[in-house]
C-alpha positions as CSV (number, residue, x, y, z in Angstrom):
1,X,23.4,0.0,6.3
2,X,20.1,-1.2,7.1
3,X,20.1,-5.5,7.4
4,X,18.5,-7.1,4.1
5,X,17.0,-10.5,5.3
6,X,15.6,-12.3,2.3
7,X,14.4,-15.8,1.9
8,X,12.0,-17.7,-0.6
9,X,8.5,-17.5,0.1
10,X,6.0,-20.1,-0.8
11,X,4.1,-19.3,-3.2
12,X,-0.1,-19.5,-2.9
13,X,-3.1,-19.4,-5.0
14,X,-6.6,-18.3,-3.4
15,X,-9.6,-18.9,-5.7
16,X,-11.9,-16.1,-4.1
17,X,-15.5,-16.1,-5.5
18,X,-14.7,-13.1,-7.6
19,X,-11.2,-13.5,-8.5
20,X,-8.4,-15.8,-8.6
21,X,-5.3,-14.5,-6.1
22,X,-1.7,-15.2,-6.4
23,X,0.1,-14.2,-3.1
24,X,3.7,-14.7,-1.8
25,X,4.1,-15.7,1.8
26,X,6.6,-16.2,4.8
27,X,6.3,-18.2,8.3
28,X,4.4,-20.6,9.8
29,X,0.6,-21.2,8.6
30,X,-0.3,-21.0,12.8
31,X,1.8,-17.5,12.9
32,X,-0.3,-14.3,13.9
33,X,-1.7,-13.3,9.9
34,X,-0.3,-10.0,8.6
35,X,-1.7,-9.0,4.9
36,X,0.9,-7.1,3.0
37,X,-0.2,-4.8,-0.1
38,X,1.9,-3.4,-2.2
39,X,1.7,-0.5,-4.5
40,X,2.8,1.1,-8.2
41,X,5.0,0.4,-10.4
42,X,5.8,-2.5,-7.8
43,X,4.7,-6.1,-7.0
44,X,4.4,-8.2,-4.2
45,X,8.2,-9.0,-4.0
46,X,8.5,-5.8,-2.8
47,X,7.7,-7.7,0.7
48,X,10.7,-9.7,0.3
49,X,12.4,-8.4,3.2
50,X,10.3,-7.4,5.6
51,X,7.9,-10.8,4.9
52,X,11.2,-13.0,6.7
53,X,11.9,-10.0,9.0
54,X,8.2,-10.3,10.2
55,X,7.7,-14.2,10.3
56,X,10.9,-14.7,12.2
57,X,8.8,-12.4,15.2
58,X,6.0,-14.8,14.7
59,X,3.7,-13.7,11.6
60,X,2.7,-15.7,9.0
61,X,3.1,-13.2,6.3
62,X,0.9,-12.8,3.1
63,X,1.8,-10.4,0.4
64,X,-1.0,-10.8,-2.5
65,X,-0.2,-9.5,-6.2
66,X,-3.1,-7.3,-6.1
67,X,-5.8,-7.4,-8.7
68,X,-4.9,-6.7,-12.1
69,X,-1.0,-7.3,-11.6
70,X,0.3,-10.7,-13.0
71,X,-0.2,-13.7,-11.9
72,X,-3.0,-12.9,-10.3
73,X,-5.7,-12.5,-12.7
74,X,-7.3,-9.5,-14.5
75,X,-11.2,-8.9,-12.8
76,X,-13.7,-9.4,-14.7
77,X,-15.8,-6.2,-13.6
78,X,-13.2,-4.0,-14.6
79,X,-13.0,-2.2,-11.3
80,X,-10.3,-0.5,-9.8
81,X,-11.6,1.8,-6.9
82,X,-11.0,1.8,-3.6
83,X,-13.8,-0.2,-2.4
84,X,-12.6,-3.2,-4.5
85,X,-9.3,-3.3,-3.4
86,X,-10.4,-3.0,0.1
87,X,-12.7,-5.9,-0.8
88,X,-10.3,-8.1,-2.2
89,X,-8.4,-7.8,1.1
90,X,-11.3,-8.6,3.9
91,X,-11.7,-11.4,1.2
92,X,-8.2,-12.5,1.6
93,X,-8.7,-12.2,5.1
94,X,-11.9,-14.1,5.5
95,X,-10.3,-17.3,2.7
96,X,-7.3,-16.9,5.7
97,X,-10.1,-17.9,8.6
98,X,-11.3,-13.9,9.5
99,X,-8.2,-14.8,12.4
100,X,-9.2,-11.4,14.5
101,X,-6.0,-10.5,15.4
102,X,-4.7,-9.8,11.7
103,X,-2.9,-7.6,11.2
104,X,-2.7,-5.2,7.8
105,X,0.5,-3.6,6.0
106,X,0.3,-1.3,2.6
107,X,2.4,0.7,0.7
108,X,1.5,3.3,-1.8
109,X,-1.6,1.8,-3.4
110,X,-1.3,-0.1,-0.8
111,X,-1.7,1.9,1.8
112,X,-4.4,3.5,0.2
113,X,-6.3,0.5,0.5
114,X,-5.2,-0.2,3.9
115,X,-5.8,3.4,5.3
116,X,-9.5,3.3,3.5
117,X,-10.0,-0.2,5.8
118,X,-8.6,1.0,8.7
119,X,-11.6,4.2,8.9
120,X,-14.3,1.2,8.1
121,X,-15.8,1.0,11.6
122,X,-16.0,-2.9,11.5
123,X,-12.5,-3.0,10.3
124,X,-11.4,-6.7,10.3
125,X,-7.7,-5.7,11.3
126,X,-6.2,-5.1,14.8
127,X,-3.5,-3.5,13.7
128,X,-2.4,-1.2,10.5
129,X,0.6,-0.4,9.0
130,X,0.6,2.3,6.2
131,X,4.0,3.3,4.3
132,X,4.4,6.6,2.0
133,X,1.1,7.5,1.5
134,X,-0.9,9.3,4.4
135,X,-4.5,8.9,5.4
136,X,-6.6,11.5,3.5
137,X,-7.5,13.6,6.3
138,X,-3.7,13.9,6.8
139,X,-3.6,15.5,3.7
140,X,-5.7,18.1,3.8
141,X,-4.5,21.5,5.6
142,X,-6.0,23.5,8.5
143,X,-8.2,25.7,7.7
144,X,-6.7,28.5,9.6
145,X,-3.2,28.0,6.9
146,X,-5.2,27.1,3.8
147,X,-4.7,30.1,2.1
148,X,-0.6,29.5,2.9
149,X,-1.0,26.4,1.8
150,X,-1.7,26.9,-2.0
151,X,1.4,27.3,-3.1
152,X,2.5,24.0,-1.5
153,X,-1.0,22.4,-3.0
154,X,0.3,23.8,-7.0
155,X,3.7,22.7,-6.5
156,X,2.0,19.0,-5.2
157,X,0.4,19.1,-8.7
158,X,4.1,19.3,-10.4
159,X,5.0,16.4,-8.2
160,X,1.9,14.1,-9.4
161,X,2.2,14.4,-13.4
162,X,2.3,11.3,-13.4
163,X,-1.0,10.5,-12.8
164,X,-1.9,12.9,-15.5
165,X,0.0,10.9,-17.5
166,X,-1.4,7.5,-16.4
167,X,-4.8,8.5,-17.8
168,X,-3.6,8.3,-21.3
169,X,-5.1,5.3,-22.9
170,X,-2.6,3.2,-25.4
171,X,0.1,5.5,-24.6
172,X,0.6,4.9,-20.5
173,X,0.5,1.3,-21.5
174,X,3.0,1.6,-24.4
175,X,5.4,4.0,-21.8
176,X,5.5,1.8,-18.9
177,X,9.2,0.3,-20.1
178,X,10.6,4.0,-19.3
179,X,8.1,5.1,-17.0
180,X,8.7,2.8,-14.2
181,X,12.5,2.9,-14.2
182,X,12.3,6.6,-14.2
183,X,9.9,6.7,-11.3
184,X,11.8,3.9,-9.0
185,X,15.1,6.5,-9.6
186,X,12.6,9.3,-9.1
187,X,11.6,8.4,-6.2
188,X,13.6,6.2,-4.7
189,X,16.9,8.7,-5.3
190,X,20.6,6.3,-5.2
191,X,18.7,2.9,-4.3
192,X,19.7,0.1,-7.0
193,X,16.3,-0.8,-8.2
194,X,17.1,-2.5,-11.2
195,X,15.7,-6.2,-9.4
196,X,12.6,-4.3,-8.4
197,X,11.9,-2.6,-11.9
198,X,12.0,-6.3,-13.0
199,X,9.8,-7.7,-10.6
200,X,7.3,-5.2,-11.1
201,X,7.6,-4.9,-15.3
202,X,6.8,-8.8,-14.8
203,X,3.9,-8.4,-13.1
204,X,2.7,-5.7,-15.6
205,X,3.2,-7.5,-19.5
206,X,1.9,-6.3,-22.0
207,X,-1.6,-6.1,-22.4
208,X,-4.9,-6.1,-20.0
209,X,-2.5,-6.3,-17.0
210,X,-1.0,-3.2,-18.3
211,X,-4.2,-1.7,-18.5
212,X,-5.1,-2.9,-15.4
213,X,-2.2,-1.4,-13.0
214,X,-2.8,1.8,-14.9
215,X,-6.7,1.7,-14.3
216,X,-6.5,2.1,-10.5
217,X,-5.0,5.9,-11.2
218,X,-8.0,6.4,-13.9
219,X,-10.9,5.1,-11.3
220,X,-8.9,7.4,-8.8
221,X,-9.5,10.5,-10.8
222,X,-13.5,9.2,-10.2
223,X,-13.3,8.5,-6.6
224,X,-16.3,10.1,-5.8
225,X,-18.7,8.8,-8.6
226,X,-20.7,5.9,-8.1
227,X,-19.2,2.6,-7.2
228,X,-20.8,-0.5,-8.2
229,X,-21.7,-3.2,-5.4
230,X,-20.5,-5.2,-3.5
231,X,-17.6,-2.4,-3.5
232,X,-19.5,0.5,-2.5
233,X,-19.8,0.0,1.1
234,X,-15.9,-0.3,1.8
235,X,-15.2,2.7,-0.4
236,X,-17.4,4.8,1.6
237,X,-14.9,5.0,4.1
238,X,-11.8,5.6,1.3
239,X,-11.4,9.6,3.0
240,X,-11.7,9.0,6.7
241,X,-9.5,9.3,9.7
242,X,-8.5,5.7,10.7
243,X,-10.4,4.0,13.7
244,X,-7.9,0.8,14.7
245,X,-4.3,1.8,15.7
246,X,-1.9,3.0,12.7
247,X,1.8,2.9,12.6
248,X,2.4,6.0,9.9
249,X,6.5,6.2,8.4
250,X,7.4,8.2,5.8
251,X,11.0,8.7,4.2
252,X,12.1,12.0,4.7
253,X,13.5,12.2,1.2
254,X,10.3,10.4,-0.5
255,X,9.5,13.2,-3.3
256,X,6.0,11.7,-3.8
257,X,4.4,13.5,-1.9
258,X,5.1,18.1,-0.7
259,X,6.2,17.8,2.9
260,X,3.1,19.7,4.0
261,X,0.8,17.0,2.7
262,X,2.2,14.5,5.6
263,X,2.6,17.3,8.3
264,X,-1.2,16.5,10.1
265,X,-0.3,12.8,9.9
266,X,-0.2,12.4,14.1
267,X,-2.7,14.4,14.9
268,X,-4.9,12.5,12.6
269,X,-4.0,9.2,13.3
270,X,-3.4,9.5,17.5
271,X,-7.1,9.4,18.4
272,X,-7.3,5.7,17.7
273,X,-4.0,4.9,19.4
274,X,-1.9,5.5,16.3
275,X,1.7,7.1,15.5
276,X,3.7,8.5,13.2
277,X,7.5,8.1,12.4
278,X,9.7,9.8,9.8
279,X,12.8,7.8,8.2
280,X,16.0,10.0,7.4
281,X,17.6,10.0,4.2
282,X,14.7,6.9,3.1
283,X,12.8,7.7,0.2
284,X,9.5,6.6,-1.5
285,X,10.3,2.9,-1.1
286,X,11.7,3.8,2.1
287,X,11.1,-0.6,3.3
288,X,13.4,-1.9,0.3
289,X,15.8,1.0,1.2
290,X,16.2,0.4,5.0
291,X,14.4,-2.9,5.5
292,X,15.9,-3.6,9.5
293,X,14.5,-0.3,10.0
294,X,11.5,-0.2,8.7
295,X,11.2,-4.3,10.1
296,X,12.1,-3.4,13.4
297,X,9.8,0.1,13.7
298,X,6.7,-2.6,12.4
299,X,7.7,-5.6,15.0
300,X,7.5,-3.4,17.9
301,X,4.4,-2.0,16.9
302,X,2.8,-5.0,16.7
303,X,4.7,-6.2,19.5
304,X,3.1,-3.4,21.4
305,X,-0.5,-5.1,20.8
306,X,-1.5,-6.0,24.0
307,X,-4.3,-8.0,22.8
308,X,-2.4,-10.3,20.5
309,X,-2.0,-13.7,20.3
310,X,-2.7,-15.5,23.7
């Protein structure tokens, strides 16, 4: 069984210009910065392990509730694309002194966000990290196997009815009690989630945050329509290859996502240094469910950064 190493975090409020950011974090303030985002139906103690893992090699980690879930606050534009989450996190990264060895971690939404910043040619982050979801050029097949690839695509659809679902306003509010234990067991297949179901119905009460967590699947469905400023320049870049070195893993029994939707993940990401590992037997939240692991694949990437910290 993969080592659990948890420890209380402090516990930080950043008053950006254009939002007010609660954030957990882990090591020393003078440790080598790595941003950690996390994803749905989670929270930011979804770090909980891997934020000690990482500060006993040195980091000073910072796991941000991400905008929308509670206690950071609801935005007041109402945006939930891409390009605002990536903003939120070069703003996180420039209130943390633009340090230019930082380092970025995401899962799920997450990772999203991280793998849009990593393609932005003046990416602020050394080093990325992406768990469970692929770049978006991963995704998309060959053109030689494309037609053998629709049945794969159809059945993909099966797999996402939940965001279907997530676009129903009133009701995907009302259904998050039962929708995010299903999708933790779902997902997540024989990993006792019942602490992170908690932690992540806490950070979704009722109400606008509710709405909130829900809204970044119903700006997803818009991803290509027009994005309001400042967050149209970062989301430009929310369907591109990655241009800084990624570390890619992926559980092998994560049922997010059809297999074939991850199989171009190293030839995508190896131009700009980058690799790709696959986790047996870990599913969707493949770092709660084998954190030593998943800790010790990230530390020697990082570690592998020749360029780091003098």
């Amino acid at each position: 069984m993969s080592r659990q190493h948890t420890e209380e975090p402090e516990i930080l409020e950043f008053g950006l210009p254009h939002l007010t950011v609660t954030a957990l974090a882990w090591g020393s303030p003078e440790g080598r910065l790595a941003l950690c985002l996390h994803g749905f139906p989670d929270s930011a103690w979804t770090w909980r392990h891997l934020g000690p893992a990482l500060a006993d090699r040195g980091f000073r980690v910072i796991a941000p509730f991400t905008r929308g879930y509670a206690p950071t606050a609801v935005p007041a534009d109402g945006d939930y694309h891409l390009g605002a989450l990536a903003y939120d996190a070069g703003a996180l990264h420039h209130a943390l002194g633009a340090p230019d060895d930082a380092v970025l971690i995401g899962h799920d939404w997450g990772a999203l966000t991280a793998n849009t910043i990593a393609a932005h040619p003046d990416c602020p982050f050394r080093r990325v990290v992406s768990l469970a979801v692929p770049p978006v050029p991963a995704m998309r097949p060959r053109p030689a196997t494309a037609a053998r690839s629709v049945g794969a695509y159809l059945r993909q659809l099966r797999y996402s009815w939940y965001i279907t679902f997530n676009q129903l306003p009133g009701v995907a509010e009302r259904a998050l009690d039962r929708l995010v234990p299903r999708l933790w067991h779902d997902w997540s297949p024989g990993y006792p989630a019942e602490t992170d179901i908690a932690y992540a119905l806490a950070a979704m009460p009722m109400g606008a945050h509710r709405t909130a967590a829900l809204s970044y699947y119903r700006a997803f469905v818009r991803v290509a329509g027009k994005v309001p400023a400042p967050y149209a320049e970062p989301h430009r870049y929310w369907d591109q290859a990655p241009r800084v070195p990624m570390l890619y893993l992926h559980g092998s029994a994560d049922t997010t996502l059809h297999p074939i939707l991850t199989a171009r993940v190293p030839e995508v990401i190896a131009p700009a240094g980058g690799r790709a590992e696959t986790l047996a037997d870990a599913g969707h939240f493949l770092h709660l469910e084998q954190p030593g692991r998943v800790a010790g694949l990230i530390g020697d990437f990082l570690a592998g950064d020749s360029a780091g910290r003098d």
